[in-house]
C-alpha positions as CSV (number, residue, x, y, z in Angstrom):
1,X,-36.5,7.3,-3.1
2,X,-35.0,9.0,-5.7
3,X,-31.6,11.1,-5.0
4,X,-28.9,13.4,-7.3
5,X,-25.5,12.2,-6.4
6,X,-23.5,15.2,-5.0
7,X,-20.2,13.9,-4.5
8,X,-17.6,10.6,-3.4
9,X,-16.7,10.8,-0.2
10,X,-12.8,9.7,0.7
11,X,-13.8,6.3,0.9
12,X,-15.4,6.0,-2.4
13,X,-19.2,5.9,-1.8
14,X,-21.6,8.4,-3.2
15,X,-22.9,11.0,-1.2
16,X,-26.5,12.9,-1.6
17,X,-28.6,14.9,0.5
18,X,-31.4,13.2,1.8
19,X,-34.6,14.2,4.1
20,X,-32.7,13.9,7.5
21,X,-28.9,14.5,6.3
22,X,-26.4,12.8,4.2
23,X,-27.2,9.6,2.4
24,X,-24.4,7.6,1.3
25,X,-24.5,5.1,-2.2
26,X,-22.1,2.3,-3.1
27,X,-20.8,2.3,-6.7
28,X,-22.2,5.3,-8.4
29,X,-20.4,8.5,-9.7
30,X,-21.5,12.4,-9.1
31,X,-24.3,14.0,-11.1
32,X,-26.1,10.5,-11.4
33,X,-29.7,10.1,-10.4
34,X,-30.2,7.3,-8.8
35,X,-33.5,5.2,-7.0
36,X,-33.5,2.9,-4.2
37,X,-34.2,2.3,-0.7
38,X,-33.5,4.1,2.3
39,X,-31.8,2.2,5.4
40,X,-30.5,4.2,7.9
41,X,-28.4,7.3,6.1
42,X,-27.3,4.3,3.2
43,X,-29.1,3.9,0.2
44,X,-29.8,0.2,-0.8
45,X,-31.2,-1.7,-3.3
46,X,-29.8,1.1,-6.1
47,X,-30.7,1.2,-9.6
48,X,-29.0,4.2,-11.7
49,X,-31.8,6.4,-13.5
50,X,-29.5,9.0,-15.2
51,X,-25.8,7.8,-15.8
52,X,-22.9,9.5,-15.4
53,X,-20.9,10.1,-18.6
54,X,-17.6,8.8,-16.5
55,X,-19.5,5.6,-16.0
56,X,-18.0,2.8,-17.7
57,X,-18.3,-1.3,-17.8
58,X,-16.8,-2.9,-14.9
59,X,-13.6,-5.1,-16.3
60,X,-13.9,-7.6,-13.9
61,X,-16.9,-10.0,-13.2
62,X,-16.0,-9.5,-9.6
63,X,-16.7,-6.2,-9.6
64,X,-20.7,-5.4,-8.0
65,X,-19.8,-8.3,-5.1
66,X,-15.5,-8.2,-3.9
67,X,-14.5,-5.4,-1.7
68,X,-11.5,-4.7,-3.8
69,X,-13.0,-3.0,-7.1
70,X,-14.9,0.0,-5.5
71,X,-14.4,2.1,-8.6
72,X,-14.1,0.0,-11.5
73,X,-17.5,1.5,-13.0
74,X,-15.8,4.7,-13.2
75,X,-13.6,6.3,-16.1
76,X,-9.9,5.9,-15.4
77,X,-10.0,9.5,-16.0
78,X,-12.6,10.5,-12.9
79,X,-10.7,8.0,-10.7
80,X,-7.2,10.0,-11.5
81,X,-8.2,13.2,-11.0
82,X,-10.7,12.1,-8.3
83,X,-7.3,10.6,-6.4
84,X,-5.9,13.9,-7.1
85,X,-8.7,16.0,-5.6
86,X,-8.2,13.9,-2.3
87,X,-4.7,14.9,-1.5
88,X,-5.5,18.6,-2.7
89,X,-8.7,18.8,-0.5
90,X,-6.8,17.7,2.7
91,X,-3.7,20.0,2.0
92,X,-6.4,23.0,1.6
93,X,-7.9,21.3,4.9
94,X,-4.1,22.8,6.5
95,X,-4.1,25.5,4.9
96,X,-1.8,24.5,2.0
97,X,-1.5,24.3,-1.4
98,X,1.2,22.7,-3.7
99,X,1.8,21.9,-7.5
100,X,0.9,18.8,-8.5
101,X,2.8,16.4,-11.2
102,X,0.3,14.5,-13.5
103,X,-0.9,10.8,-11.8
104,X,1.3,7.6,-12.4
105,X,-1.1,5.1,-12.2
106,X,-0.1,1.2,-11.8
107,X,-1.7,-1.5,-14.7
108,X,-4.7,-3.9,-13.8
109,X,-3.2,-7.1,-13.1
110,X,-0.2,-5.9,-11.6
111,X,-0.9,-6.3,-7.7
112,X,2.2,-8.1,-6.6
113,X,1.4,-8.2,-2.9
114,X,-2.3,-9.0,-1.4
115,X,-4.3,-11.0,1.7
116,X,-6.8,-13.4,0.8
117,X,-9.5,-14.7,3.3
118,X,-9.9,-18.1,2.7
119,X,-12.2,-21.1,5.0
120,X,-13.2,-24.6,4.5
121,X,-16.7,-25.8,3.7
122,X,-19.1,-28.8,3.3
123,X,-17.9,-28.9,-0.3
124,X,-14.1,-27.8,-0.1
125,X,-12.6,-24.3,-0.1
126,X,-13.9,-20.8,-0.1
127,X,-10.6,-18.3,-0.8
128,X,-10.9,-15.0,-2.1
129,X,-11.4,-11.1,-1.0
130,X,-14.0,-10.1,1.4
131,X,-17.3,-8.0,0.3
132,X,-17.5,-4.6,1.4
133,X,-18.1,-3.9,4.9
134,X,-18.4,-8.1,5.3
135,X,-17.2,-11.3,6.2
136,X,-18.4,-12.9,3.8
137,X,-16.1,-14.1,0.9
138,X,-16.1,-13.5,-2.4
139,X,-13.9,-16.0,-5.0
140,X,-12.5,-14.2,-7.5
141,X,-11.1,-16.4,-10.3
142,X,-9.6,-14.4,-12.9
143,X,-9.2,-11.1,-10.6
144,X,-8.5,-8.0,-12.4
145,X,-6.4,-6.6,-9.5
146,X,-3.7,-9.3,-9.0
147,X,-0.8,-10.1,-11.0
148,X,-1.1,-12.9,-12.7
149,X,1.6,-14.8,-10.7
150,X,-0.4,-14.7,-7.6
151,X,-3.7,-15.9,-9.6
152,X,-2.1,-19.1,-10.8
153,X,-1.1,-19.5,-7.0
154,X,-4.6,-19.6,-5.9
155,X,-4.1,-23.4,-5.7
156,X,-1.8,-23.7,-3.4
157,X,-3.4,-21.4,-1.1
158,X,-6.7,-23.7,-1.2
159,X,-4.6,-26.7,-0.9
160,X,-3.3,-24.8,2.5
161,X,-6.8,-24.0,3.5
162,X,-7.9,-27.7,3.0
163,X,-4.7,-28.9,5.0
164,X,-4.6,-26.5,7.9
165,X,-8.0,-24.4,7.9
166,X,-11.9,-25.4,9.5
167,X,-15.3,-24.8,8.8
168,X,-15.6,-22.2,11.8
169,X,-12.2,-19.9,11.5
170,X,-11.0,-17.7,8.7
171,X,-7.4,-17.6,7.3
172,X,-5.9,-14.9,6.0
173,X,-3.2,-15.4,3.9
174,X,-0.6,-12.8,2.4
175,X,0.4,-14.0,-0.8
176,X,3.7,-12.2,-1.9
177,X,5.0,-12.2,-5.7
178,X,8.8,-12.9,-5.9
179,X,11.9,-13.7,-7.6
180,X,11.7,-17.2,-6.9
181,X,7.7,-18.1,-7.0
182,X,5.3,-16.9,-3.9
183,X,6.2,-15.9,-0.4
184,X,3.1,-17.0,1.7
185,X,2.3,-16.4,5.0
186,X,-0.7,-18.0,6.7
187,X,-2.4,-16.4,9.9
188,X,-5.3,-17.8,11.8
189,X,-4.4,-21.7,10.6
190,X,-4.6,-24.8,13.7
191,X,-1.9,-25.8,15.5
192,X,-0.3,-28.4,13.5
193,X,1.3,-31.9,14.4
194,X,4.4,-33.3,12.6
195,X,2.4,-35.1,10.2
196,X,0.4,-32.0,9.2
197,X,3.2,-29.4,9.1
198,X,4.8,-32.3,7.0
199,X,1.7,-31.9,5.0
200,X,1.9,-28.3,4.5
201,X,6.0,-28.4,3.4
202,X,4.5,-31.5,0.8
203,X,2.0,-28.7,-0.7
204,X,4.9,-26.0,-0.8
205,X,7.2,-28.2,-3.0
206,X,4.2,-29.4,-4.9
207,X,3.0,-26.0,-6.2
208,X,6.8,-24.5,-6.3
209,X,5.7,-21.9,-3.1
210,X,9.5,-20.3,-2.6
211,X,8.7,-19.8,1.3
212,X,5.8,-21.0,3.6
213,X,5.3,-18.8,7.0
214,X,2.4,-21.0,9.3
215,X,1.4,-18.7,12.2
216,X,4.3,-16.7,12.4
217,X,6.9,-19.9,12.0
218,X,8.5,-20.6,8.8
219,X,7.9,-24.4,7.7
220,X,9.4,-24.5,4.5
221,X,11.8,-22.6,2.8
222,X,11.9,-23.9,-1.5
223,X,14.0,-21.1,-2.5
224,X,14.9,-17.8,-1.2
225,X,12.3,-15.7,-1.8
226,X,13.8,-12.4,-2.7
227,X,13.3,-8.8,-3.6
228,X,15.1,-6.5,-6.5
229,X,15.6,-2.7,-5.3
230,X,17.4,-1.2,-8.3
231,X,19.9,-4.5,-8.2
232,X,20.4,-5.5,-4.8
233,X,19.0,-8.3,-4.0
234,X,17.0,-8.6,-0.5
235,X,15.1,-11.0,1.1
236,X,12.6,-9.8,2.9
237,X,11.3,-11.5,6.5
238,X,7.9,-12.9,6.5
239,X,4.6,-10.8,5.4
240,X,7.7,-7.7,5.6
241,X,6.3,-4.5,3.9
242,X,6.8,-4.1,0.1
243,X,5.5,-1.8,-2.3
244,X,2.1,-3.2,-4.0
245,X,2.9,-3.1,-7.2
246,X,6.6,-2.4,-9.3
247,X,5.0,0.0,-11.6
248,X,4.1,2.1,-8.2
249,X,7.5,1.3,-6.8
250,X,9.6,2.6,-9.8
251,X,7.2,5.8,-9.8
252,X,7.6,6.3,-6.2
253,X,11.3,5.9,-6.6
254,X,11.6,7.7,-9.3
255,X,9.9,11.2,-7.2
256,X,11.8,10.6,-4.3
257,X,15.9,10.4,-6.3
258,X,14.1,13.5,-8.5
259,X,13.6,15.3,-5.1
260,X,17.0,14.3,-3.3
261,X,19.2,14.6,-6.6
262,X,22.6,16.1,-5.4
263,X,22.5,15.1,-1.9
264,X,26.3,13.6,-1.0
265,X,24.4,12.3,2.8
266,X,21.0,10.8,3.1
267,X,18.9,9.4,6.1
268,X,16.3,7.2,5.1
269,X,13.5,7.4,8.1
270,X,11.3,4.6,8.1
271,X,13.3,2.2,5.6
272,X,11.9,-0.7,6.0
273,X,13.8,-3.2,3.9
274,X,15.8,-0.8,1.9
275,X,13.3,0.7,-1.3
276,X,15.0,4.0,-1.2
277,X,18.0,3.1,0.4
278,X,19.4,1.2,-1.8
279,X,18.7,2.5,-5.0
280,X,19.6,5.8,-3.5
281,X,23.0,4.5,-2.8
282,X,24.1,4.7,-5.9
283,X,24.9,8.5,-5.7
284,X,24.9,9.0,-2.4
285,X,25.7,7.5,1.5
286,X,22.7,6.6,3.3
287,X,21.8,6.3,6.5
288,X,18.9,3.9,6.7
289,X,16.6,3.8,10.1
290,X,13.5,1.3,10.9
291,X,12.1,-0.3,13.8
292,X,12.2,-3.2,12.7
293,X,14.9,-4.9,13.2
294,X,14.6,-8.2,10.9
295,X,13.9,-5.9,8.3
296,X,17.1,-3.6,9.1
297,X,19.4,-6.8,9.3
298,X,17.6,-7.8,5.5
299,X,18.8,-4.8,4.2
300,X,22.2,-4.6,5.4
301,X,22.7,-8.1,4.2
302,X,21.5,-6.9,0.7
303,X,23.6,-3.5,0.5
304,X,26.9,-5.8,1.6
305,X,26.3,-8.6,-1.1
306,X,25.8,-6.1,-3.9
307,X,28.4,-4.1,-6.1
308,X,28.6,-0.3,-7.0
309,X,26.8,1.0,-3.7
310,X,28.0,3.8,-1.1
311,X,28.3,3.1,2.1
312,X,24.6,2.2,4.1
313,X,24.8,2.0,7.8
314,X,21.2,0.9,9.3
315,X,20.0,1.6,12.3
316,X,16.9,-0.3,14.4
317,X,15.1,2.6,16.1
318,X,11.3,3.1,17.2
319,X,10.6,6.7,15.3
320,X,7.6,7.5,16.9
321,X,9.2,6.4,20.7
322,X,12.6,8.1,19.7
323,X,12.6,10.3,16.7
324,X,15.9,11.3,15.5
325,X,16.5,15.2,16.8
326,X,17.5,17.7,15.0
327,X,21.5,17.6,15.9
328,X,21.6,14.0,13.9
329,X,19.2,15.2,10.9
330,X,21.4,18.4,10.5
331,X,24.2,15.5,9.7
332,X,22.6,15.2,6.3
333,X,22.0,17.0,2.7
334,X,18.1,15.7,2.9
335,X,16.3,13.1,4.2
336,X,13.7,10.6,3.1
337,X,10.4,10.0,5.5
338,X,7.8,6.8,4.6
339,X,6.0,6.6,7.7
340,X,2.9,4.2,8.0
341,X,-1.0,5.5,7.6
342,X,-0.6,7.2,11.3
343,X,1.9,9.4,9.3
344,X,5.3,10.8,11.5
345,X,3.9,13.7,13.5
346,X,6.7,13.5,16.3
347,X,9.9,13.0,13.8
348,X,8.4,16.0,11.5
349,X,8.3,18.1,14.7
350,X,11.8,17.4,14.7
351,X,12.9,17.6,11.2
352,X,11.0,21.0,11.0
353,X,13.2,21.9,14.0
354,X,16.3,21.2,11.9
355,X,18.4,22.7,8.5
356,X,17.9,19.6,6.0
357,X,17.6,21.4,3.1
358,X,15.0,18.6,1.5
359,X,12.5,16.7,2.7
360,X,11.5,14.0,0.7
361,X,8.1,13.0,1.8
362,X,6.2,9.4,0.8
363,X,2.9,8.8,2.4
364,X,-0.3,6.4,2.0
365,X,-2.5,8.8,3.8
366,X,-3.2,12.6,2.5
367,X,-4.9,13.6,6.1
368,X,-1.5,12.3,8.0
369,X,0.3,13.8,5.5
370,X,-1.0,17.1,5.2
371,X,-1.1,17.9,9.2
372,X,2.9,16.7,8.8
373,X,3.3,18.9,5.8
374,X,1.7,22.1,7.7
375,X,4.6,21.2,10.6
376,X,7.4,21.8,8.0
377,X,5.2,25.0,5.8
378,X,5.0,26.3,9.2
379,X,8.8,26.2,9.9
380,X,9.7,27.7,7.0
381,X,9.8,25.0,4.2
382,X,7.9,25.0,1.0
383,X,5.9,22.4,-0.9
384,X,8.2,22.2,-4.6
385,X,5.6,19.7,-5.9
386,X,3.1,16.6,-5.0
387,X,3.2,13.8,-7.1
388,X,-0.2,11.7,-6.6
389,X,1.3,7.8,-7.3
390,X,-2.0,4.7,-7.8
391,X,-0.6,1.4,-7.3
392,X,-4.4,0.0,-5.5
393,X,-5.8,0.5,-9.0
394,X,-9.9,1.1,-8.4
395,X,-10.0,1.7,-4.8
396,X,-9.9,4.6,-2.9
397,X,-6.4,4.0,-1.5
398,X,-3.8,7.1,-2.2
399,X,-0.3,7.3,-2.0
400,X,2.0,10.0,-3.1
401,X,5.4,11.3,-2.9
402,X,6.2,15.4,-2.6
403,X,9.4,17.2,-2.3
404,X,9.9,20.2,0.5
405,X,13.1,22.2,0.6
406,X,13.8,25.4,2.2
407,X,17.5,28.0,2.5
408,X,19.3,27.0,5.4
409,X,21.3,30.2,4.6
């Protein structure tokens, strides 16, 4: 069957119109021709008739096989303003619009933060990334995406897998880059004797691992592995949220003290270990809020042992049980929200509800974002500007910062 490539749908795959409906095509770009054969409403088997002047060679010998380079054989160019297009398409899906601020896009190479699949076999180790829509794995020596930190750790993840994996479960393991060598935290490994978690803390000295976390317990602690926001030093609990890259953090950081410049009071909603806190204390007091409270105590440890900060009080609260009302937001000069994917539908209720001046909004999902942007548009705030930030380099992953302000006169 032979198809014109319409368009990329959100998650990155081609989409054409075939005989009964949409067809959808891995790994091609719009305007291409393309053969292959029909399967359901996918397109298999695909060989590219007429290429796309955005097309370009893949960088990475992974790239036709691991789940994690969906759009390396498109132009950095497309993939920007492709990213862009997203976030505009689901604003215009509210009803919005906004102005935009040209792309910041992270490096290859620079993915400080990732979870690797590894297993045993017959013959050793299998560790790598997953192929798309699969379990099965794909190695990846010499990956594109990944700083080069975490590649030259790939040894000590195999030697983990050969200690404390089998042949018939998977591990996942969350390899995190960091001051003092990798943070690793294994998932899905046996239950271990003595001997074997013996083993394991053996394997973290030998390879220079900072900390090792085995099914949620930490069994070896090398150095302290922490985290630099801005000059305070944190460290982070176990497999704790962090930015994916510092190229995406320092862009992200960068939009958000842009949009909250001038602000004297500050509540950071969703703070996890202190990104924006911190940094932001510099000019300002903060009032940092997150659920979690290991991550709550790691940042208040980390504003107290550094110098030159405002005061930062921290608070452990559930957001979307117990949002904070509009008589504790109108406390502040503006107020930074970073919810997860789900976005923060019930504290945006309230915030619109309230006189903060600015919003400062960070999300890593434009449909969550937008339906919580259309809460504050509708009471009265405007979009200043959206600034579109790519730190999962090649895959269809957005996140963005915007700034929303309105007269409280």
């Amino acid at each position: 069957m032979r198809l014109t490539v319409d368009r990329l749908g959100h998650l990155g795959d081609g989409i054409a119109a075939g005989p009964e409906g949409a067809v959808f095509i891995p790994q091609v770009l719009p305007g291409e021709v393309v053969e292959g054969e029909l399967s359901g409403d996918r397109l298999t088997e695909v060989r590219i008739v007429t290429p796309s002047s955005d097309r370009v060679r893949p960088p990475c010998a992974h790239a036709r096989t691991c789940g994690g380079y969906m759009l390396q054989h498109a132009s950095d160019g497309f993939v920007a303003s492709w990213k862009q297009e997203i976030v505009k398409a689901a604003l215009a899906g509210q009803g919005l619009s906004a102005p935009f601020r040209p792309i910041q896009v992270s490096p290859p190479r620079s993915r400080r933060r990732a979870t690797l699949a590894g297993r045993k076999t017959k013959g050793g180790v299998l560790l790598g990334f997953h192929a798309r829509a699969s379990e099965m794995i794909v190695a990846v020596p010499g990956c594109q995406l990944l700083h080069p930190d975490l590649v030259a750790a790939f040894p000590a993840l195999e030697a983990l897998v050969k200690a404390g994996g089998s042949r018939t479960t998977e591990l996942a393991l969350t390899i995190t880059r960091s001051a003092a060598g990798a943070d690793i935290v294994v998932k899905g490994g046996k239950d271990l004797d003595a001997n074997q978690l013996l083993e394991l803390a053996r394997i973290a000295e030998s390879h220079a691992v900072a900390r090792l976390s085995w099914n949620g317990e930490v069994v070896a602690l090398r150095a302290v592995p922490v985290q630099r926001f801005d000059g305070a030093t944190v460290t982070p609990p176990p497999g704790a949220f962090l930015q994916a890259t510092a190229e995406g953090e320092a862009a992200l950081l960068a939009a958000v003290s842009d949009a909250v410049a001038g602000a004297g009071r500050i509540a950071d909603l969703f703070a996890g270990c202190g990104t924006f806190s911190l940094p932001l204390a510099r000019g300002a007091e903060v009032h940092s809020v997150e659920g979690d409270r290991e991550m709550v105590a790691a940042l208040e440890k980390g504003w107290r042992q550094a110098a030159g900060l405002k005061l930062v009080t921290a608070e452990a609260r559930d957001l979307f049980r117990r949002p904070m009302e509009p008589d504790e937001l109108n406390r502040f000069d503006a107020v930074v929200v970073d919810p997860p994917r789900a976005g923060a539908e019930a504290q945006t209720e309230r915030l619109a509800q309230s006189k903060v001046p600015v919003v400062a909004a960070v999300s890593c999902n434009p449909v969550t974002f937008a339906r919580d942007a259309r809460l504050l548009v509708e009471a009265g705030y405007r979009i200043d500007w959206v600034q579109v930030v790519d730190q999962f380099r090649w895959s269809p992953h957005v996140e963005l910062a915007a700034r929303f302000s309105k007269s409280t006169a």
